[in-house]
C-alpha positions as CSV (number, residue, x, y, z in Angstrom):
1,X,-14.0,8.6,17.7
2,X,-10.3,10.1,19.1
3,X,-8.9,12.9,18.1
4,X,-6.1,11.7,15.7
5,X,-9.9,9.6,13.9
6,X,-11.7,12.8,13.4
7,X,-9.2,15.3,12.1
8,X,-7.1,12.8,10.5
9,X,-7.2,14.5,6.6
10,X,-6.2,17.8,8.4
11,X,-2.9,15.6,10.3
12,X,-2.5,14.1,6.7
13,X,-2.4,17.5,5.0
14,X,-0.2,19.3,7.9
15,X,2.4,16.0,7.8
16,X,2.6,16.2,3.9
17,X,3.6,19.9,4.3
18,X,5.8,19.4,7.2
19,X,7.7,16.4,5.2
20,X,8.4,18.4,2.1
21,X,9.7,21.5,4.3
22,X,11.9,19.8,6.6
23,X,13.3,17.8,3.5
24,X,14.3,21.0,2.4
25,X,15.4,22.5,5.6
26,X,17.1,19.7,6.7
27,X,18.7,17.5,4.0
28,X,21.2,15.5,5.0
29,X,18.9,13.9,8.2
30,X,16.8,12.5,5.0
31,X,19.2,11.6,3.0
32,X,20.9,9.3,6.1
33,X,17.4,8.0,7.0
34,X,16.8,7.4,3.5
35,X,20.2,5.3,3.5
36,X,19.6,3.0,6.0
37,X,18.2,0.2,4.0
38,X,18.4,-3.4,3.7
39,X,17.7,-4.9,-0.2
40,X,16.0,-1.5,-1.0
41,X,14.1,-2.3,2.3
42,X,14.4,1.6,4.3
43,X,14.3,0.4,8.0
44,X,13.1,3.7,9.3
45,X,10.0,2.6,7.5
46,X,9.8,-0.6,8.4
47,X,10.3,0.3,11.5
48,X,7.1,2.7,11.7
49,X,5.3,0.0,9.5
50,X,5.4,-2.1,12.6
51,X,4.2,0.5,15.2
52,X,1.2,0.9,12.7
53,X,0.7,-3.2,12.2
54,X,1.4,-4.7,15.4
55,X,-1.3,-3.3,17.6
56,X,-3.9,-4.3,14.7
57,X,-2.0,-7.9,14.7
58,X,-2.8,-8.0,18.3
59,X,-6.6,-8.2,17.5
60,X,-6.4,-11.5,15.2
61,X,-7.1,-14.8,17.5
62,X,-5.1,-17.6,16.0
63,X,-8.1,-20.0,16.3
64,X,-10.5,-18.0,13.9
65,X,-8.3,-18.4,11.3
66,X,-9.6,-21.7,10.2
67,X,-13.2,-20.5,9.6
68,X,-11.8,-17.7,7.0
69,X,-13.1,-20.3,4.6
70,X,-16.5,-18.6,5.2
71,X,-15.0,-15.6,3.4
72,X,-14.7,-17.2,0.1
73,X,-16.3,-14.7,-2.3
74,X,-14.6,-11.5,-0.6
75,X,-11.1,-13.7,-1.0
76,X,-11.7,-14.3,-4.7
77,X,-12.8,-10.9,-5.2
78,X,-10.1,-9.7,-4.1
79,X,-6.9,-11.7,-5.9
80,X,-9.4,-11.8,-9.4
81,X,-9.0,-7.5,-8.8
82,X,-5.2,-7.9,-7.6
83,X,-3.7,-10.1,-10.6
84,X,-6.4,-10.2,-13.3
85,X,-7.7,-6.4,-13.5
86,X,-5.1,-4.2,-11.6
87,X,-2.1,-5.1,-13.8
88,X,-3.6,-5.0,-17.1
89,X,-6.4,-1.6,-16.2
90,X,-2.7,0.1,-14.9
91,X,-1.0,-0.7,-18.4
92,X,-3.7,0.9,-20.4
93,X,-4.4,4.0,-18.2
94,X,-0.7,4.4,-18.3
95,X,-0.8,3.3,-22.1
96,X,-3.9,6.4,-22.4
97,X,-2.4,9.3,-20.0
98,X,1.4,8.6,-20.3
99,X,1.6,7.1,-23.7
100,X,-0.6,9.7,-25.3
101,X,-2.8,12.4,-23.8
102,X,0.3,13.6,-21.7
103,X,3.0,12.6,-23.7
104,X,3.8,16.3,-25.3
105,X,4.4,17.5,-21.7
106,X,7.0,15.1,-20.6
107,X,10.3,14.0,-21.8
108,X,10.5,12.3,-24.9
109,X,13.2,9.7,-23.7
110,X,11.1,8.9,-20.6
111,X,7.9,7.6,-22.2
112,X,8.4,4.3,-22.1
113,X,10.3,3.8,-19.2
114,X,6.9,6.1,-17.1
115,X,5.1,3.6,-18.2
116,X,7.1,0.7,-17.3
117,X,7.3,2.0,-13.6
118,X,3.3,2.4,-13.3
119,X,3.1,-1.2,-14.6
120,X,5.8,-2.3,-12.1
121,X,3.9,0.1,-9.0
122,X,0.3,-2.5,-9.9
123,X,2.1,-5.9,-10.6
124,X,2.2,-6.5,-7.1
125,X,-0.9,-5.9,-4.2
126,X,0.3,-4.3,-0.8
127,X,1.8,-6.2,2.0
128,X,1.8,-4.2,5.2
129,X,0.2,-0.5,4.6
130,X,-3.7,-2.7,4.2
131,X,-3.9,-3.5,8.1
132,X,-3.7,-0.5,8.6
133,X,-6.5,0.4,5.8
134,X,-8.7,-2.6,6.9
135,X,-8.4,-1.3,11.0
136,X,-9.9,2.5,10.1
137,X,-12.9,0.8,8.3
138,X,-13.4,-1.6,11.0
139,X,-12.6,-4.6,8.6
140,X,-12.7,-8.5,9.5
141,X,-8.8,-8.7,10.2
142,X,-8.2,-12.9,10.3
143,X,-9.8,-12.5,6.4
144,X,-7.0,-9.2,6.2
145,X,-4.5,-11.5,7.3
146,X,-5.7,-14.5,5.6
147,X,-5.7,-12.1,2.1
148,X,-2.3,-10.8,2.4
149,X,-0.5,-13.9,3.1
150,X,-2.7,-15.6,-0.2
151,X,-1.6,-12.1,-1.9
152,X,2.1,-12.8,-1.0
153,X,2.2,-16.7,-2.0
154,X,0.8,-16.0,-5.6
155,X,3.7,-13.1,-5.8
156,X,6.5,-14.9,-5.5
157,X,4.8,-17.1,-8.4
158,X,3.4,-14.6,-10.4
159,X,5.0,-11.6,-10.2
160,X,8.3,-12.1,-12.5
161,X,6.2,-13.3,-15.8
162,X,3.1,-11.0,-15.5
163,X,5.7,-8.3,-15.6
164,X,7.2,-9.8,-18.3
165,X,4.2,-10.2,-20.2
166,X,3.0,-6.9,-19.6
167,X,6.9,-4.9,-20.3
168,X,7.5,-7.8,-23.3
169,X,11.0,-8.2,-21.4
170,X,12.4,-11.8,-22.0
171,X,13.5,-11.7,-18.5
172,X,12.5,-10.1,-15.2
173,X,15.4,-9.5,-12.5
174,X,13.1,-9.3,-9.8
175,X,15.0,-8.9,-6.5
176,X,14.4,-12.0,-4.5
177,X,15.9,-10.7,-1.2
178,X,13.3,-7.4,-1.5
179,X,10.3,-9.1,-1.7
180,X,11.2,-12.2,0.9
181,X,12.5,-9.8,3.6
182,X,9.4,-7.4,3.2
183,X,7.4,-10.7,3.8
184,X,9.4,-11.4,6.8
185,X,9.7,-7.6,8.1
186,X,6.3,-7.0,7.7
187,X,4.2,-10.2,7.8
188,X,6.2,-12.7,9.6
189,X,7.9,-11.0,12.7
190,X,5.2,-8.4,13.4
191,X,3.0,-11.4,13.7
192,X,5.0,-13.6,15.6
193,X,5.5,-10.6,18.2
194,X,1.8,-10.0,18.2
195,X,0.5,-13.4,19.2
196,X,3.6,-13.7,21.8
197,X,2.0,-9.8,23.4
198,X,-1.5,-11.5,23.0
199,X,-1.0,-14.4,24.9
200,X,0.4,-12.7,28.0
201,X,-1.8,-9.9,27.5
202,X,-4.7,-12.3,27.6
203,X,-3.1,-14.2,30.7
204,X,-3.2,-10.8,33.1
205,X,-6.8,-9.9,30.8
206,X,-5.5,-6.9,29.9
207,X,-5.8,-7.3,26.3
208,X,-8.8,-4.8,25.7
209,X,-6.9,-2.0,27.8
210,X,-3.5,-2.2,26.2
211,X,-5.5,-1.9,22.2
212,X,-7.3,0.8,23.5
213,X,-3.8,2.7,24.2
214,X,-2.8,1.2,21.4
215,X,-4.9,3.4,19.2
216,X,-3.6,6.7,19.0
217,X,0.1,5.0,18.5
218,X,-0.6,3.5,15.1
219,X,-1.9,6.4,13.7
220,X,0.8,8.5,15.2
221,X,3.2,6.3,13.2
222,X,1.2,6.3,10.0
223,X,1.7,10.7,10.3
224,X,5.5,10.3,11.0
225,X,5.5,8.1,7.9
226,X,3.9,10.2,5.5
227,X,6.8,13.2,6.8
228,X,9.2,10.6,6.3
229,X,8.6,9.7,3.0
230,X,8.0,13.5,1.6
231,X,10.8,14.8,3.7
232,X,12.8,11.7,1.7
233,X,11.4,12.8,-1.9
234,X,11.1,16.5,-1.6
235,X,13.9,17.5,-3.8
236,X,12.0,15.7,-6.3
237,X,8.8,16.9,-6.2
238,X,10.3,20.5,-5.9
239,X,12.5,20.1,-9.3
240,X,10.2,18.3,-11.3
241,X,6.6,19.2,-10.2
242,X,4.8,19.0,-13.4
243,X,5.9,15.2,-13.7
244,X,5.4,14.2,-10.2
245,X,1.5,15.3,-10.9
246,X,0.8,13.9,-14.3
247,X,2.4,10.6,-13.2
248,X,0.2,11.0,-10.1
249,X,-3.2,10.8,-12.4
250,X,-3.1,7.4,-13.9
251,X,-2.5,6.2,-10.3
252,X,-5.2,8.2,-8.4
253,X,-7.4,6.9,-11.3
254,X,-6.3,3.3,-10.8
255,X,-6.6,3.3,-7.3
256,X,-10.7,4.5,-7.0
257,X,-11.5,2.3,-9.9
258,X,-9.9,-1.3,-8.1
259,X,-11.3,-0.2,-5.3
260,X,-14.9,0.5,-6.5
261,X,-14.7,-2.2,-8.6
262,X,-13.8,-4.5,-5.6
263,X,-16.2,-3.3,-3.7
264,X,-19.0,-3.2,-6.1
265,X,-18.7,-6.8,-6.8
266,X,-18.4,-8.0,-3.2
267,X,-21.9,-6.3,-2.8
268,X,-23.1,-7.8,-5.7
269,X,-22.1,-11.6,-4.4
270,X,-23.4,-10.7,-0.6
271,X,-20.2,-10.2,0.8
272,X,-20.6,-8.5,4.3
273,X,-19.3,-5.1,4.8
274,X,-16.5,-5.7,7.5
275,X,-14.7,-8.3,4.1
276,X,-16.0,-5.9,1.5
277,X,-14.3,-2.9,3.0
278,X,-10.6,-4.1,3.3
279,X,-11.4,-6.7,0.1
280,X,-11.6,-3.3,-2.3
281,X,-8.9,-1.8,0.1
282,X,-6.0,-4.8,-0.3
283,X,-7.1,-4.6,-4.5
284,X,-6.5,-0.9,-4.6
285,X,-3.0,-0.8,-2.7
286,X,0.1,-1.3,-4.7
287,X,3.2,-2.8,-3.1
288,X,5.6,0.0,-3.7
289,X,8.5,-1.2,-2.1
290,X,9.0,-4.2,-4.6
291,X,7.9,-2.0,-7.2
292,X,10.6,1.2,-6.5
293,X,13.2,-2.2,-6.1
294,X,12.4,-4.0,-9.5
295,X,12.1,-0.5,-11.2
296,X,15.6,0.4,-9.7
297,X,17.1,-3.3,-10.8
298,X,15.7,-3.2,-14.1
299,X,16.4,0.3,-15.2
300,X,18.5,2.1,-12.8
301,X,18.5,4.5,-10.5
302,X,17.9,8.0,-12.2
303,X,15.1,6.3,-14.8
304,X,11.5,7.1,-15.3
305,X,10.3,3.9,-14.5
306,X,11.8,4.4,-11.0
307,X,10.6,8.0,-11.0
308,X,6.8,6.8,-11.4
309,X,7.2,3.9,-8.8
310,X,8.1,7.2,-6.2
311,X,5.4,8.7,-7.0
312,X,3.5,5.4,-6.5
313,X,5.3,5.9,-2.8
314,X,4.2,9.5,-2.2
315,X,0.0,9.1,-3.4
316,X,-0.5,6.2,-1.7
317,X,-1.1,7.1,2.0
318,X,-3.3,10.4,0.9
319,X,-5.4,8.6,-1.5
320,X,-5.9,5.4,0.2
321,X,-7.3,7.6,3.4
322,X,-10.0,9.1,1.2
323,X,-10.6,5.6,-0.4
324,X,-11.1,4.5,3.6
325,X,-13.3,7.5,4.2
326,X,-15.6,6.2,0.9
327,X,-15.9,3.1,2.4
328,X,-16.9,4.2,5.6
329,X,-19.3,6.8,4.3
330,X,-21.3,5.0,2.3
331,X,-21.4,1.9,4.5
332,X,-25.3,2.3,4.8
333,X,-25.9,2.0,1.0
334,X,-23.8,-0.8,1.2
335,X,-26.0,-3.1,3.8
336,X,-29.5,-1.7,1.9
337,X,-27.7,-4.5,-0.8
């Protein structure tokens, strides 16, 4: 294990810190960073989403693809956690924390509209961020890649009347050009450019050399993301602190109990631990990009609901490293089955 693997909650603590003060210290470099976007798509991001994914990409052999099929139970685990469980457990803890136990501490006006954005953050499962999840817990990556591409199919199906249902909206303006170019920025290209890098790697057999260099550059990138993305909401977190954390706790709690409930049931149906690991990963993530998008479309800019899908933004990398770290850890009570 590298240096960037074994102190990598100290590098996410010192980049959280270092995000929210250069936010402050230097504004206006944020605020044009967090500008240049495409259909709510920021390309700084994207562009650090493919440093992360692309070296992980480089591991998956085309030709294994078609025995995924032996991954059945880990595959339905997963979309039974992503559109039957995530959804619905979000809209009651947001229903429990939000709705009521909270509700005295925030603004009145904003109830509803919190609650809508939480809803919104777990109506859709993760695109991009879960190879990178999947790679630290040494998961099986053609079932990763076989997953997410399953995952994005039912979206683009499902995703519009689910949120209905669960809002009671008559009519979800879900933004079409968001959630096909995030397919094709961070499915589509960075895959196409992997398997063109594999092949010529593979000609001059320098494939195993060129990952291993590989390494400490997608976790480099997932560091300079996490500044990136505090730098871009520290004003917020610094003028509204006490909403920022009680927003936080219905989505820390929905994250570890997807995620334990995925990976619970994957050891209950025999599932093998390199699926079961990014199976409960890929149920726990949350899409935040089409959620921050749909939240922005639907109520506006300056609403609750696109408050809470920020704060969906700013807990994910943080609490799906210690989710990865659970995984990891308790991989030897896992295999006793």
């Amino acid at each position: 294990m590298g240096l960037f693997e074994r102190y990598l909650t100290l590098w996410v603590a010192i980049c959280i810190v270092v995000g929210l003060a250069l936010g402050q210290a230097i504004p206006g470099v944020f605020h044009t960073l967090g500008s240049a976007t495409i259909a709510d798509i920021n390309l700084p991001v994207a562009i650090l989403v493919w440093l992360m994914v692309i070296p992980m990409l480089l591991k998956i052999d085309p030709a294994a693809l078609r025995h995924v099929g032996v991954h059945w139970r880990g595959i339905a685990t997963t979309v039974g956690i992503n559109w039957l469980v995530k959804p619905f457990s979000m809209a009651l803890l947001g229903w429990l924390f939000i709705g009521y136990l909270f509700r005295p501490l925030l603004p009145a006006g904003q109830i509803d509209a919190y609650i809508a954005g939480l809803i919104l953050l777990a109506a859709a499962p993760c695109t991009a961020m879960v190879f990178v999840w999947s790679n630290l817990v040494d998961g099986e990556p053609h079932f990763t890649l076989s997953q997410v591409a399953l995952n994005d199919t039912i979206m683009v199906v499902a995703f519009a009347p689910l949120v209905a249902l669960l809002l009671g909206l008559s009519s979800i303006a879900v933004p079409w050009d968001t959630l096909f170019l995030s397919v094709v920025l961070y499915i589509v290209v960075p895959v196409i450019i992997a398997q063109l890098w594999r092949r010529g790697l593979l000609a001059r057999g320098a494939l195993d050399v060129r990952l291993r260099q590989l390494g400490p550059l997608s976790l480099a990138a997932l560091l300079l993301t996490l500044v990136l993305l505090f730098g871009l909401q520290g004003e917020q977190i610094i003028a509204q602190p006490m909403v920022i954390a009680l927003l936080a706790v219905p989505i820390i709690i929905q994250v570890y109990f997807n995620a334990g409930l995925a990976y619970w049931l994957n050891r209950r149906l025999g599932v093998a631990w390199c699926v079961a690991g990014p199976s409960a990963l890929i149920g726990a993530s949350n899409f935040f990009e089409l959620a921050v998008a749909t939240a922005i479309a639907l109520f506006g800019f300056q609403s609750g609901a696109a408050l809470a899908t920020v704060v969906g933004v700013l807990v994910e990398v943080p609490v799906m490293l210690s989710v990865v770290a659970i995984v990891k850890r308790s991989r030897g009570w896992y295999e006793r089955g």
